[in-house]
C-alpha atoms as a printed R data frame, in Angstrom:
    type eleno elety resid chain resno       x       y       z
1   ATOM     1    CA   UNK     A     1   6.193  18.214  -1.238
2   ATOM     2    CA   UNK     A     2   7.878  16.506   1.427
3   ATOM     3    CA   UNK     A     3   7.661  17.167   5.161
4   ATOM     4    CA   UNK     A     4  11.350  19.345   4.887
5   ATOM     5    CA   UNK     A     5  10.099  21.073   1.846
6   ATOM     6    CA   UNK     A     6   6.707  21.933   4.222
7   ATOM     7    CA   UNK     A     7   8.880  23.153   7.165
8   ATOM     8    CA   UNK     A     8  11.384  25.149   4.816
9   ATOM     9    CA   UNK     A     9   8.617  26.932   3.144
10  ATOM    10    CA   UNK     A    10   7.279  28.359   6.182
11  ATOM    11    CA   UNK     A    11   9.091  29.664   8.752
12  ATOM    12    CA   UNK     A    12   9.275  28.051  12.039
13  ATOM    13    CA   UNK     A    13   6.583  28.571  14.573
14  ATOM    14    CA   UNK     A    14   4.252  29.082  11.511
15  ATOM    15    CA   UNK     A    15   0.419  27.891  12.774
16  ATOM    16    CA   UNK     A    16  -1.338  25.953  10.511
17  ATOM    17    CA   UNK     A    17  -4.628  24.258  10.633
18  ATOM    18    CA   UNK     A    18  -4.920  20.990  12.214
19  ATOM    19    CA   UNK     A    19  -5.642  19.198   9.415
20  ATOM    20    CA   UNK     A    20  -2.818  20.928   7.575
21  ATOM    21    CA   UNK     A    21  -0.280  20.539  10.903
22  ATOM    22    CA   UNK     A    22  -1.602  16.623  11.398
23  ATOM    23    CA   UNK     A    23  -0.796  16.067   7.115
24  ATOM    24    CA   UNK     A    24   2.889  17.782   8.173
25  ATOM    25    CA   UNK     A    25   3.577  15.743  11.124
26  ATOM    26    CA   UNK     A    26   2.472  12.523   9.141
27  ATOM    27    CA   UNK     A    27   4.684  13.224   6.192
28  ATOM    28    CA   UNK     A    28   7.756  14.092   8.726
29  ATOM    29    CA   UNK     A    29   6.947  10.597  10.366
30  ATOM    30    CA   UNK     A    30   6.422   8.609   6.959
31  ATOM    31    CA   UNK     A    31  10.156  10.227   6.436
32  ATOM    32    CA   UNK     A    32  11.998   9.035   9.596
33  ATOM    33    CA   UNK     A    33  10.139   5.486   9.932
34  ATOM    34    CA   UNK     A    34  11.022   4.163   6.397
35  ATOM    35    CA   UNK     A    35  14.813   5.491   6.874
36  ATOM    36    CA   UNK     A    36  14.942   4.546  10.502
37  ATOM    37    CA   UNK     A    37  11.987   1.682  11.159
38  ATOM    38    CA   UNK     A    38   9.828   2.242  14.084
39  ATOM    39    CA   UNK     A    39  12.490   0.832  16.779
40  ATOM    40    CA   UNK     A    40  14.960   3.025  16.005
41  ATOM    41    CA   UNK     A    41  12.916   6.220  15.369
42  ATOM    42    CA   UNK     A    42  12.265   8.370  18.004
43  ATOM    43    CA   UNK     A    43   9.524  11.346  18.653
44  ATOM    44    CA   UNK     A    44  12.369  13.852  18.950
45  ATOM    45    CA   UNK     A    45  13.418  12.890  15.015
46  ATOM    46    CA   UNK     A    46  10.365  13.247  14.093
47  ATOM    47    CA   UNK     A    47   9.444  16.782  15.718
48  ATOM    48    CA   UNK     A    48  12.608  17.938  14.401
49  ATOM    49    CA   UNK     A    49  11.925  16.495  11.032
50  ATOM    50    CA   UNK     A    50   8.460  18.338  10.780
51  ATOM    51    CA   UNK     A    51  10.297  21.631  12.328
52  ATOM    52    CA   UNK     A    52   7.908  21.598  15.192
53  ATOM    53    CA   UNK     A    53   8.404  21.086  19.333
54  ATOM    54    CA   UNK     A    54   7.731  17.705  20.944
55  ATOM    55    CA   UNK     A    55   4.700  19.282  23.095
56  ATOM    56    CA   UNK     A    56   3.098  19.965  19.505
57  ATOM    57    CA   UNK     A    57   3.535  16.601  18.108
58  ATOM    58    CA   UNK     A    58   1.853  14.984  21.576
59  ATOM    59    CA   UNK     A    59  -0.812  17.289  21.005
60  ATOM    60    CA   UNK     A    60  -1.778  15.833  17.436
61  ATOM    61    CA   UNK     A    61  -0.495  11.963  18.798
62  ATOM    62    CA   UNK     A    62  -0.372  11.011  22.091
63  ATOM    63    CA   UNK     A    63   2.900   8.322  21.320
64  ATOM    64    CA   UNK     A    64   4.866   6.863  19.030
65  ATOM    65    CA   UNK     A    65   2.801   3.729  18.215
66  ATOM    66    CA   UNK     A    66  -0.422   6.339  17.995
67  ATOM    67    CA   UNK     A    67   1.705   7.747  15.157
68  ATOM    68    CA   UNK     A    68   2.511   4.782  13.423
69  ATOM    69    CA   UNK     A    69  -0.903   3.280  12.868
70  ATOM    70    CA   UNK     A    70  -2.461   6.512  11.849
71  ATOM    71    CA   UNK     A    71   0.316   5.934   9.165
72  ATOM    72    CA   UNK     A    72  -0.809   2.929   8.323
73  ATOM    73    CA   UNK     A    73  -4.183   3.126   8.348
74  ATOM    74    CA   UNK     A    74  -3.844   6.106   5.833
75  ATOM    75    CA   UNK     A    75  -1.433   3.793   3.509
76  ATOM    76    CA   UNK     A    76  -3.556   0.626   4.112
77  ATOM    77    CA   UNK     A    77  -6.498   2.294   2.794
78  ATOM    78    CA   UNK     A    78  -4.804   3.938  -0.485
79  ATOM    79    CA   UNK     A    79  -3.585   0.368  -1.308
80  ATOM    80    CA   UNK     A    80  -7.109  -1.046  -0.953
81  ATOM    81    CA   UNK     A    81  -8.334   2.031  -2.686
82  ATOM    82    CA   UNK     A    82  -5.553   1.390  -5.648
83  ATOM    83    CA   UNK     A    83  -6.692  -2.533  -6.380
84  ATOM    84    CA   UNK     A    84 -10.305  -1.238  -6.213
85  ATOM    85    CA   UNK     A    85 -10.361   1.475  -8.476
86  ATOM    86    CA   UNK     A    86  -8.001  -1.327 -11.084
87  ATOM    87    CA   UNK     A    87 -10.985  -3.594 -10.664
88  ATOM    88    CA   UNK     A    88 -13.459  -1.162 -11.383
89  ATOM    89    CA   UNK     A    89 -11.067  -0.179 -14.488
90  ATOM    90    CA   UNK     A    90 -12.482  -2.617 -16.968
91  ATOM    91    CA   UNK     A    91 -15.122  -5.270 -17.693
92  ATOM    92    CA   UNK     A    92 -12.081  -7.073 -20.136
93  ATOM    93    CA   UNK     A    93 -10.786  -9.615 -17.670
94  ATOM    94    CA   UNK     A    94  -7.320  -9.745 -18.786
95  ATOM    95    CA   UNK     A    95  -6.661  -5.860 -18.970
96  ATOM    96    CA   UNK     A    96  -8.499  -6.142 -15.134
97  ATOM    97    CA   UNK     A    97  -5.453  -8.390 -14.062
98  ATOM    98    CA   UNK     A    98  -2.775  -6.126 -15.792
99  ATOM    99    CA   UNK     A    99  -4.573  -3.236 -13.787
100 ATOM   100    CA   UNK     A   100  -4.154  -5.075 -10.471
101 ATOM   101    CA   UNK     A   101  -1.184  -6.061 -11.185
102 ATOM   102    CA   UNK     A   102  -0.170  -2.534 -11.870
103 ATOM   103    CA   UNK     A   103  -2.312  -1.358  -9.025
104 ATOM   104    CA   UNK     A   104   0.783  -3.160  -6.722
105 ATOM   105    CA   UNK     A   105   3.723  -1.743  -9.116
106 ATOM   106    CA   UNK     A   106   2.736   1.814  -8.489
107 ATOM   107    CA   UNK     A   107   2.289   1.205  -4.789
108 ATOM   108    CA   UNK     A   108   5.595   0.406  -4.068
109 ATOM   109    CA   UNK     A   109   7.101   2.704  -6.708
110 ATOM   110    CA   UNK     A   110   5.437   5.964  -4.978
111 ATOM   111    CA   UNK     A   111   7.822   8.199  -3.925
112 ATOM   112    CA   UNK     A   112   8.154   8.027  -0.021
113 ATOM   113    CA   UNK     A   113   8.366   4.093   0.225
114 ATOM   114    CA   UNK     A   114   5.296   4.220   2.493
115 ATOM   115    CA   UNK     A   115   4.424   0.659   1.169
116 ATOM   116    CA   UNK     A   116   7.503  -0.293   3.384
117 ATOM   117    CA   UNK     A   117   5.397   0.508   6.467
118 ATOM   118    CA   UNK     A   118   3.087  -1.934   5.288
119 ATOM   119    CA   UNK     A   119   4.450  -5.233   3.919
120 ATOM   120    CA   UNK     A   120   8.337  -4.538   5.644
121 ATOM   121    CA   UNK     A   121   7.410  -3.373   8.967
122 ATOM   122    CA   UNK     A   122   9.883  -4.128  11.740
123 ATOM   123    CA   UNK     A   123   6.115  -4.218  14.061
124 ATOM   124    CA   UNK     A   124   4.666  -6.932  13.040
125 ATOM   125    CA   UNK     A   125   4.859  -8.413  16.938
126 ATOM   126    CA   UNK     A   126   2.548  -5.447  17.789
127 ATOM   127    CA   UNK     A   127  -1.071  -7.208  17.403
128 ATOM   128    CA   UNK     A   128  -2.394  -3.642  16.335
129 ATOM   129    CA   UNK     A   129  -0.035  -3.750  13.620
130 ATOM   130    CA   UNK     A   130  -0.221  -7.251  12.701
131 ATOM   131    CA   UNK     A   131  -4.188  -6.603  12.197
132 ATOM   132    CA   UNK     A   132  -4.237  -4.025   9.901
133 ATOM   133    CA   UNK     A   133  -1.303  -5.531   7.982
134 ATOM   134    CA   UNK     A   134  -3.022  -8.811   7.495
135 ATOM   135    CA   UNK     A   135  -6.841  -6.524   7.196
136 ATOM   136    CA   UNK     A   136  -5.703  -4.769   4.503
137 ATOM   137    CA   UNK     A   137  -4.207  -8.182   2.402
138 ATOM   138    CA   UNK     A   138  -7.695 -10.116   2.879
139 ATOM   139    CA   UNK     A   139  -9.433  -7.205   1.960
140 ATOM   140    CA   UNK     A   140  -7.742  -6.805  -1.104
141 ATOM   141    CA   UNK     A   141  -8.043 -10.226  -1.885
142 ATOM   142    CA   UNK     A   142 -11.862 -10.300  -0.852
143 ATOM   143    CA   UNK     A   143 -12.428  -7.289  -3.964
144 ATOM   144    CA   UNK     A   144 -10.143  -9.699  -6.265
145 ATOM   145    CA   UNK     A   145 -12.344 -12.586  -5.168
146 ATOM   146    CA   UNK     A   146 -15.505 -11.023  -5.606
147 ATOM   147    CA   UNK     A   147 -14.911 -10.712  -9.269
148 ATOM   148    CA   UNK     A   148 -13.846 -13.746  -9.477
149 ATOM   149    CA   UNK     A   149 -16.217 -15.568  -8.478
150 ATOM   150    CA   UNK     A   150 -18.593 -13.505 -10.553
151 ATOM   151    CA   UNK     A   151 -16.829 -14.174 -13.527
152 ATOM   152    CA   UNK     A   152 -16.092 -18.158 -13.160
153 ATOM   153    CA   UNK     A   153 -18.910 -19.347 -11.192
154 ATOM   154    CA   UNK     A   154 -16.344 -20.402  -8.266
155 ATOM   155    CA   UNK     A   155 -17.212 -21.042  -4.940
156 ATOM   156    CA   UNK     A   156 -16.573 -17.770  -2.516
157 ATOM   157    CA   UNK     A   157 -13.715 -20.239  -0.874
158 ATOM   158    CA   UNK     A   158 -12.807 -21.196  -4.039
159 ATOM   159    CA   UNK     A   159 -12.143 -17.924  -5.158
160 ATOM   160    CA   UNK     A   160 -10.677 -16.229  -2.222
161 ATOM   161    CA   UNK     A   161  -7.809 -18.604  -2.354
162 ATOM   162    CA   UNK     A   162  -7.282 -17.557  -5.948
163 ATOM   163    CA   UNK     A   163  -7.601 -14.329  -5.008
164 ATOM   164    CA   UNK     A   164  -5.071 -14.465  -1.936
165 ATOM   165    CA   UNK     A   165  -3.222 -15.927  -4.823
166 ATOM   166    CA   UNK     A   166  -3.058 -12.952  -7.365
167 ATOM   167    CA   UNK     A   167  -2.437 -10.728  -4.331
168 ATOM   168    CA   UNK     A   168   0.402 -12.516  -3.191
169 ATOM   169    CA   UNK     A   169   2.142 -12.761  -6.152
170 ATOM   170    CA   UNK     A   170   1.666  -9.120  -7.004
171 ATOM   171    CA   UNK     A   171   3.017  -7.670  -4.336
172 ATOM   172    CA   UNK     A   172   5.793  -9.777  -3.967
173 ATOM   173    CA   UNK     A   173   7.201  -9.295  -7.364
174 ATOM   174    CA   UNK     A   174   6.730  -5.855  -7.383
175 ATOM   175    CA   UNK     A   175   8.756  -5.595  -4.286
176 ATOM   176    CA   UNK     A   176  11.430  -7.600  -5.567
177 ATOM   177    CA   UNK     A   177  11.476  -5.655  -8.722
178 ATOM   178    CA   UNK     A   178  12.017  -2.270  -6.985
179 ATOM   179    CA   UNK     A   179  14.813  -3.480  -4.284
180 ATOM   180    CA   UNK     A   180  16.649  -5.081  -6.862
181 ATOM   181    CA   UNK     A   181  16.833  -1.745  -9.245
182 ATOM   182    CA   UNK     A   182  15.577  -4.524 -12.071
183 ATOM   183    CA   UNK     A   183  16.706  -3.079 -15.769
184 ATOM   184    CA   UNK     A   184  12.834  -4.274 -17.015
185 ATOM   185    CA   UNK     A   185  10.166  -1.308 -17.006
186 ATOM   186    CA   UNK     A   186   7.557  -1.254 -15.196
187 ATOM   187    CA   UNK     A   187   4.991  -1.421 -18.116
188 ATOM   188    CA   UNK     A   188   7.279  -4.703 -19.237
189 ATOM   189    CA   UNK     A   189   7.341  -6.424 -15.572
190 ATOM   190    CA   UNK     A   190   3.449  -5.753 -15.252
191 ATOM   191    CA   UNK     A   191   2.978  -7.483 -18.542
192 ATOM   192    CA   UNK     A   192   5.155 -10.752 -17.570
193 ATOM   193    CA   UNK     A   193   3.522 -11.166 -14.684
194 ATOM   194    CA   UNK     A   194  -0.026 -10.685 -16.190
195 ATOM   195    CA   UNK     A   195   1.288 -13.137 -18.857
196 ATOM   196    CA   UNK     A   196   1.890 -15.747 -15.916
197 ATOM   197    CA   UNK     A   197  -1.169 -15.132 -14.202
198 ATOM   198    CA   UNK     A   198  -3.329 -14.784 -16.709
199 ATOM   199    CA   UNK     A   199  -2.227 -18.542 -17.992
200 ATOM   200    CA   UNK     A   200  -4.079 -19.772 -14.308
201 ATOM   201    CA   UNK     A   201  -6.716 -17.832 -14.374
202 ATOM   202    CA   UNK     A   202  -7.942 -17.932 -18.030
203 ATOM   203    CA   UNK     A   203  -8.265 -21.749 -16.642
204 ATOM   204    CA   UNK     A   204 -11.346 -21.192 -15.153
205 ATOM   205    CA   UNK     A   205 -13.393 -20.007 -17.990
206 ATOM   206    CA   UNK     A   206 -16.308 -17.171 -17.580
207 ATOM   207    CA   UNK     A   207 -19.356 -18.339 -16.395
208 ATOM   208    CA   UNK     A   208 -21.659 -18.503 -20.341
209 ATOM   209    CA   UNK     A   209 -18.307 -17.535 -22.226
210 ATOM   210    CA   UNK     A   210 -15.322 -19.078 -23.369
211 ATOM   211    CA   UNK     A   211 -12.164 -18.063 -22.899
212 ATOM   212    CA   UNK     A   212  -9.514 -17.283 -25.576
């Protein structure tokens, strides 16, 4: 349920618990910064989005910035989340790059284009935001590399710039396949692009096994 739905359902001047009132106000903001960007968005939207006052939304956030990274901290850490639990999916190597790989697809495909916030933000000159954009892309490659390096008997720099590799690609692609409305499923662009990658990385065969 969106943050309209939220405020539609109840009638305004409902009180809800924090948690509950901090999850609304988040979704309302998620809604105004990917249609607006952060520039253009302003705290008034955003209460009015939500269906609240402006004195309610400075009690949950003191500013508009305070907002924003609480947004993407909370989308930051579902991406990392999302490549982990594709690792974790499988011990069969290729089916644990078609995971990853997928892990990116879905991220950008969820409904709310909070992924925008993260790889498209018009922020990036704000060093808080800068951090946690470029936190959250090492740390994703650092789980990639980790198995990596377990599996080929690479060095940890070795691997990490494999890893950075993957990552890159991933979410690239998948980006450019959902802003250009491509005609290919999802199922059939994840399975191209694990077909490319998994040409590279079946060159570095597992450490006691041979590749196929």
């Amino acid at each position: 349920m969106t943050a309209i739905e939220q405020t539609e359902a109840r009638p305004r001047g409902t009180r809800l618990p924090r948690r509950a009132r901090r999850n609304q106000l988040l979704g309302a903001a998620q809604e105004v910064f990917v249609a607006q960007g952060y520039h253009a968005a302003a705290m008034d939207d955003i209460a009015e989005r939500a269906g609240v006052s402006k004195p309610v939304l400075y009690q949950h956030f003191p500013g508009k910035l305070d907002l924003y990274l609480a947004l993407l901290d909370q989308h930051c850490e579902n991406l990392l989340q999302a490549v982990r639990t594709a690792l974790a999916s499988t011990s069969e190597n290729k089916q644990r790059v078609a995971a990853t790989m997928d892990a990116y697809f879905a991220y950008v495909e969820e409904e709310g284009g909070a992924f925008r916030l993260v790889f498209e933000s018009d922020l990036t000159n704000e060093p808080a935001v800068r951090e946690r954009v470029e936190r959250v892309s090492l740390e994703c490659a650092e789980a990639i590399s980790e198995v990596v390096a377990e599996d080929t008997g690479l060095s940890k720099d070795e691997a990490m710039l494999l890893a950075v590799g993957l990552g890159g690609v991933s979410q690239v692609v998948a980006r450019y396949w959902l802003s250009s409305e491509s005609a290919v499923p999802r199922e059939t662009a994840v399975q191209l692009l694990t077909s490319l990658a998994w040409r590279g990385i079946a060159g570095f065969p597992k450490v006691g096994h041979e590749q196929h």
